[in-house]
C-alpha positions in Angstrom: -13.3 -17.3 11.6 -12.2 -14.0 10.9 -9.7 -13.4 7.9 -6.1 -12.0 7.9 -4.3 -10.2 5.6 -2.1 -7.1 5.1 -1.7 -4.1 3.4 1.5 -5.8 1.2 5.5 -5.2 1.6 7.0 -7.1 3.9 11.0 -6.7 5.2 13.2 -7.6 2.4 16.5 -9.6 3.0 19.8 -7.7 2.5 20.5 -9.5 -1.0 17.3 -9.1 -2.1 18.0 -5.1 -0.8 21.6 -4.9 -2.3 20.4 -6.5 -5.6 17.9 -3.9 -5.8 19.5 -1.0 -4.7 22.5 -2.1 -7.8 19.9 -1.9 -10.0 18.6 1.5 -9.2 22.1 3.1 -9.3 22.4 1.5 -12.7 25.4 -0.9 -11.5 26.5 -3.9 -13.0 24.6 -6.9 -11.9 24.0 -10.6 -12.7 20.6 -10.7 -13.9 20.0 -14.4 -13.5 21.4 -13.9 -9.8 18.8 -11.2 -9.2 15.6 -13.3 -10.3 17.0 -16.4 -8.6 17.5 -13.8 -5.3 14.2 -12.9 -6.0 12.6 -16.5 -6.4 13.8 -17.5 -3.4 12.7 -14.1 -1.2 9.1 -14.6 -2.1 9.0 -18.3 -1.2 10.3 -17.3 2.3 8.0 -14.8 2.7 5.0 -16.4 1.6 6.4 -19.2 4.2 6.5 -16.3 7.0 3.1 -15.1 6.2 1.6 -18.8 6.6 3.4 -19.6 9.8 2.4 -16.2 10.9 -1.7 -17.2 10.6 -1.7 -14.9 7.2 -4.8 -15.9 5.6 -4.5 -13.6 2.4 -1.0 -13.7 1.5 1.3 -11.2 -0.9 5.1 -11.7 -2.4 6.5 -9.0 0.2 6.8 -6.4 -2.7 9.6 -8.0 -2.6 11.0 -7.2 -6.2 10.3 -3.5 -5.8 12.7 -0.4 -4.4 8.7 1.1 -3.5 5.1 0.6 -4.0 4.8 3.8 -6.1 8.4 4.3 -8.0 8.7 1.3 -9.4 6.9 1.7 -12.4 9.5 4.2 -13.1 11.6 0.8 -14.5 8.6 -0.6 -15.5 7.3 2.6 -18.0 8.8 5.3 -20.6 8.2 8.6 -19.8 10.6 9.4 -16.5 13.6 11.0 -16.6 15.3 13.3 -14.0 14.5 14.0 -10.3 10.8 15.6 -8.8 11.2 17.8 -6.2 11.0 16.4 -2.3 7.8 17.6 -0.9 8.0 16.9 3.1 5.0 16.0 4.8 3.2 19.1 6.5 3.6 17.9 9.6 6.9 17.4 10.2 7.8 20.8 8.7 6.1 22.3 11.7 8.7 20.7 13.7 11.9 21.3 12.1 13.9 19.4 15.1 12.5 16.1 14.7 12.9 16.6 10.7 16.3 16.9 11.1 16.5 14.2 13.9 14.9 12.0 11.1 17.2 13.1 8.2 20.2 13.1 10.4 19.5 9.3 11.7 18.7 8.4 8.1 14.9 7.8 8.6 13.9 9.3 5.2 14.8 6.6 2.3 16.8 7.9 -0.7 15.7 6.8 -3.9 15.2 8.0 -7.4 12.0 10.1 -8.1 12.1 11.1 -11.7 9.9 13.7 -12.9 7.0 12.7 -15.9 9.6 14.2 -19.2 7.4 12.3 -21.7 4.7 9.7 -23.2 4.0 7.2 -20.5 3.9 3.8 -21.7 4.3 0.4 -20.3 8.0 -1.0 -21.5 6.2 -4.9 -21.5 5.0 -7.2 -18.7 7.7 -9.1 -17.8 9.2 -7.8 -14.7 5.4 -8.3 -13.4 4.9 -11.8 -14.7 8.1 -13.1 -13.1 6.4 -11.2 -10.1 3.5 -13.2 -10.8 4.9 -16.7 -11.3 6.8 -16.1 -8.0 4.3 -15.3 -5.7 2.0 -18.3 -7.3 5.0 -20.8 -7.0 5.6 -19.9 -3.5 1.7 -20.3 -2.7 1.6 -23.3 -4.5 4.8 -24.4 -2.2 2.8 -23.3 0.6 -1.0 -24.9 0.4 -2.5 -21.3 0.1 -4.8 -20.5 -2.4 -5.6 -16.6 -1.7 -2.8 -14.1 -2.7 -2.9 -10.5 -3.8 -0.5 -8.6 -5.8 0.0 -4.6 -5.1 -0.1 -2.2 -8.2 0.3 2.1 -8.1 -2.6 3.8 -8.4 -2.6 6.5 -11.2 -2.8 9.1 -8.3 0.1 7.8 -6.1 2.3 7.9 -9.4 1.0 11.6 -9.7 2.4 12.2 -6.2 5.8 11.1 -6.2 6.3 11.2 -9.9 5.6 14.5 -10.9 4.4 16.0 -14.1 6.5 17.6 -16.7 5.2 16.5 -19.8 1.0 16.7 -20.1 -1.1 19.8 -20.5 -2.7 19.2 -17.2 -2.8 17.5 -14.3 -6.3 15.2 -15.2 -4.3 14.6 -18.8 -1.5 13.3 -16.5 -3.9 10.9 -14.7 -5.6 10.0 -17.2 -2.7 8.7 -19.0 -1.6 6.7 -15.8 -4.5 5.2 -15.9 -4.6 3.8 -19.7 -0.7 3.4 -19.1 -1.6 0.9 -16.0 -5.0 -0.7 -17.1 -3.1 -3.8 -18.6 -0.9 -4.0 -15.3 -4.2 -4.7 -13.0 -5.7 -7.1 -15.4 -2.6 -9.1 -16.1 -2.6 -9.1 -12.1 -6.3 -10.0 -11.8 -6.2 -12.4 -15.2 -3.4 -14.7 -13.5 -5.7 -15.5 -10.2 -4.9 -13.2 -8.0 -6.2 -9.8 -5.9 -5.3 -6.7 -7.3 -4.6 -4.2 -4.0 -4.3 -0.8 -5.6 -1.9 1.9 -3.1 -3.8 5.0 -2.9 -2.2 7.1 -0.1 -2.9 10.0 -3.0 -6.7 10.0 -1.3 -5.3 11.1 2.0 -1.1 11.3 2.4 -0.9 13.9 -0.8 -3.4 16.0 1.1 -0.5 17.4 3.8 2.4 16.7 0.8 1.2 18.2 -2.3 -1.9 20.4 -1.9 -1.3 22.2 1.5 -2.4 25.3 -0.1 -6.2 23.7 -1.1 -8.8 23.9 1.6 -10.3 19.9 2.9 -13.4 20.2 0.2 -10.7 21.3 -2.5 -8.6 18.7 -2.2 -11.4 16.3 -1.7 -12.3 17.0 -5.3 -9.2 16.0 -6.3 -9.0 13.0 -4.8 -12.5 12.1 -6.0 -10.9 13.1 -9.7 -7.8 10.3 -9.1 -10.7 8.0 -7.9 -12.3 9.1 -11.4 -8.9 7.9 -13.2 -8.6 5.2 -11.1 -11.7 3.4 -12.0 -11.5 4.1 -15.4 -8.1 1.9 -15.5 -10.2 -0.4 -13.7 -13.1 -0.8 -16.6 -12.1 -4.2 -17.3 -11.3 -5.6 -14.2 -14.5 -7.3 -10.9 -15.0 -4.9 -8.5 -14.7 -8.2 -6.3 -11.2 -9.0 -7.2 -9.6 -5.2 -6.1 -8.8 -4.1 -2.5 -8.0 -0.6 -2.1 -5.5 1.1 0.2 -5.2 4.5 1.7 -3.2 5.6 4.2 -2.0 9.4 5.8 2.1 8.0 5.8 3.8 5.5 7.1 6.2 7.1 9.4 6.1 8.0 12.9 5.4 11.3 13.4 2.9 14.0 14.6 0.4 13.7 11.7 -1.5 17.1 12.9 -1.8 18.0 9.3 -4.2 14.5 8.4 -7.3 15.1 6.5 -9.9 13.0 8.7 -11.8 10.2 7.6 -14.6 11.6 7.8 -13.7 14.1 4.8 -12.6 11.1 2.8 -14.6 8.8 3.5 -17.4 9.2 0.5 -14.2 9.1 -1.8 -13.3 5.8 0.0 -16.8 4.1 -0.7 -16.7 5.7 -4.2 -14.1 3.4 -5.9 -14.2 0.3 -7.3 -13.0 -2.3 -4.8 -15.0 -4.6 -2.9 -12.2 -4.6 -0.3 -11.3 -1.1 1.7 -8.1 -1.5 3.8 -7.6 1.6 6.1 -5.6 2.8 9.4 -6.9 2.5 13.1 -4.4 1.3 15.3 -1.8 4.5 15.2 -2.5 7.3 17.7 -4.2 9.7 15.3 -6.8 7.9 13.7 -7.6 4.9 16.4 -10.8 7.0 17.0 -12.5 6.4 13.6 -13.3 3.5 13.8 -16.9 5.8 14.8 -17.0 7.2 11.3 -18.1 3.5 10.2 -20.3 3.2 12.9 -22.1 6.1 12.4 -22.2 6.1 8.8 -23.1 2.3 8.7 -26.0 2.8 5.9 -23.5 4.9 3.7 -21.2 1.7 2.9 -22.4 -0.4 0.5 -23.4 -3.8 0.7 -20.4 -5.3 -1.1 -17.6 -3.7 0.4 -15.5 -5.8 2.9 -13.8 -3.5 5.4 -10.4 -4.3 6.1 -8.8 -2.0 9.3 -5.3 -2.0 10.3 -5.6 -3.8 13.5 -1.6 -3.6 14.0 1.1 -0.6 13.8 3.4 -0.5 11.2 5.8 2.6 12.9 6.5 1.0 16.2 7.9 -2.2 17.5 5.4 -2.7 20.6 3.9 -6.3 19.5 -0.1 -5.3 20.3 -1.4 -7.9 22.8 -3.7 -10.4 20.6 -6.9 -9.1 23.2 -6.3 -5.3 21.6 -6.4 -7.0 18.3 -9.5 -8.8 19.0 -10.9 -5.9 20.2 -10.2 -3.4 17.4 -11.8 -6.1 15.3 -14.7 -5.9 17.3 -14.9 -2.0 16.6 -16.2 -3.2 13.0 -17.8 -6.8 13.4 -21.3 -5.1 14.4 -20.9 -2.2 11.4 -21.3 -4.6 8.6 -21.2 -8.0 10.2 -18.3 -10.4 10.9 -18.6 -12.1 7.7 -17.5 -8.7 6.3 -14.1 -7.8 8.2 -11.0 -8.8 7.9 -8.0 -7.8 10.2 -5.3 -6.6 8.8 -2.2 -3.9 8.7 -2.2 0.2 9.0 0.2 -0.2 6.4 3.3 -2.5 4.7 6.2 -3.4 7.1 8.7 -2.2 3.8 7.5 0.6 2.3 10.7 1.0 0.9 14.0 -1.4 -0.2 15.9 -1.8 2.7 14.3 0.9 5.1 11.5 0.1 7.9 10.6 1.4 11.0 10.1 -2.3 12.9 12.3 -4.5 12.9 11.8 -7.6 10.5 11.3 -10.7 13.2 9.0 -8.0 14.7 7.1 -7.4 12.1 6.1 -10.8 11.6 5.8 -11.7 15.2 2.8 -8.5 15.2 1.1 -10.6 11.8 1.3 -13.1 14.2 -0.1 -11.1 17.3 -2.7 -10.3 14.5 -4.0 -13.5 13.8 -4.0 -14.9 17.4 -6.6 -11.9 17.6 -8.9 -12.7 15.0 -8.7 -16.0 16.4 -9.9 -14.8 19.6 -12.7 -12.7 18.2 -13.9 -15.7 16.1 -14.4 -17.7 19.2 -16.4 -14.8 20.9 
């Protein structure tokens, strides 16, 4: 039987949103109110996730205004506002930027810059987290949950720096700053899924002025970071994501797979969750094929057999066949269908609609189902 999972945050409810969103605008809140709001978000969404056919479940992100700015509450070191660095793409089409602005389809959240030291403020926002998600699976009858961290290279991209010599100083200090994060994560039982759209979004955000092989040595030096932060932790216990945006949009300006795709193999993750159901990279799929002896033995491929920008439901036969794209690469023992990307990349903002987005994790494991059987 083929294995489902996906690449994290799920649709938040609107208390979980309005608790959240009080938070970040430094508002008065009940505190109690928020971890009982909390509590009872991530045993519903675990629920979700099980009824859906989820094999490998998360906790929806649930606690978090983002995957990458969070730690911003979580760290010292931030202060202020970075600058907004639109995606290449959608500068070369200035009408459908301002469509998007206009109809609110760019979330508004803080992004402080990097004004000092960064160190972890404790680790109890992540063990409540933690205790959570396990309650909920425990609730539930699952035993295989992961638990999504920023990389030291996504914090670099929407957290900028202000405060180190250098960027690799930056990094590096990300990466001592979140090394206890990933092995609390890991230590407590579950996955660690590290978010790493640095290897491929940041190419078209931050570094439009480097050529492919330019940036691709500086994603190979956040991979560099990254695994250093990950010294302590089993390769077999970390998935890594990376992704070219979630939003709909043109995405002319992604770096192809192919240019990434040593810098993929290179980190250390037995589990490599990537997009191949959107328009622009349903094709490379072929990369995998025909770079079959390049991917080591232990990796686990993991391709976004569903959307995560449109609310078309895929028909469980195109599921089973994407799968099918990778069973014959590295065997089916090896693959496991999941998302391009999270359903709530952001508090309170989302592309699909929630009941759609867990009628497609549903559409997803009717079609593993259907390429088990074949």
């Amino acid at each position: 039987m083929t294995k489902t999972t996906h690449v994290g945050s799920l649709p938040r409810s609107q208390d979980v949103v309005d608790f959240i969103f009080a938070r970040e605008r430094g508002e008065t809140y009940d505190a109690s109110a928020f971890d009982a709001a909390m509590t009872r978000a991530v045993a519903d969404t675990v629920a979700k996730q099980v009824q859906a056919g989820v094999d490998i479940v998360s906790d929806g992100e649930t606690s978090k205004i983002s995957y990458a700015t969070y730690v911003k509450d979580r760290y010292t070191g931030f202060s202020g506002d970075s600058p907004r660095n639109a995606p290449a793409d959608l500068k070369q089409f200035p009408t459908f930027l301002k469509r998007l602005a206009d109809d609110g389809g760019t979330p508004k959240y803080a992004r402080p810059m990097c004004t000092g030291e960064v160190k972890s403020k404790g680790q109890g926002e992540l063990q409540k987290d933690i205790a959570n998600l396990k309650s909920a699976m425990a609730q539930q009858g699952v035993t295989h949950g992961f638990m999504n961290a920023a990389s030291p290279g996504v914090i670099s991209l929407f957290l900028q720096n202000a405060h180190y010599a250098t960027r690799d100083a930056y990094l590096a200090a990300l990466a001592d700053a979140m090394r206890d994060e990933y092995e609390t994560i890991v230590a407590s039982g579950l996955d660690l899924q590290l978010d790493c759209p640095d290897l491929a979004l940041s190419r078209h955000m931050l570094f439009n002025d480097l050529s492919d092989a330019e940036f691709v040595k500086i994603a190979a030096s956040h991979v560099e970071a990254l695994n250093h932060a990950l010294a302590n932790v089993p390769q077999d216990r970390v998935r890594i994501h990376i992704c070219w945006g979630n939003y709909e949009g043109p995405h002319i300006c992604d770096i192809g797979m192919d240019k990434v795709f040593d810098t993929l193999m290179s980190a250390k993750a037995k589990y490599l969750l990537f997009e191949t159901s959107n328009p622009r990279h349903a094709h490379e799929w072929t990369v995998f094929r025909d770079r079959k002896s390049d991917i080591p033995d232990d990796k686990v491929l993991v391709p976004g057999v569903v959307d995560t920008t449109t609310n078309f439901v895929e028909h469980p036969e195109v599921v089973a066949q994407r799968i099918e794209r990778f069973t014959p690469i590295v065997g089916a023992d090896r693959v496991i269908a999941g998302s391009d990307c999270g359903f709530g990349t952001f508090a309170g903002f989302g592309a699909v609609d929630p009941d759609i987005a867990f009628a497609k994790l549903a559409a997803l494991s009717e079609g593993a189902a259907i390429a088990a059987a074949r």
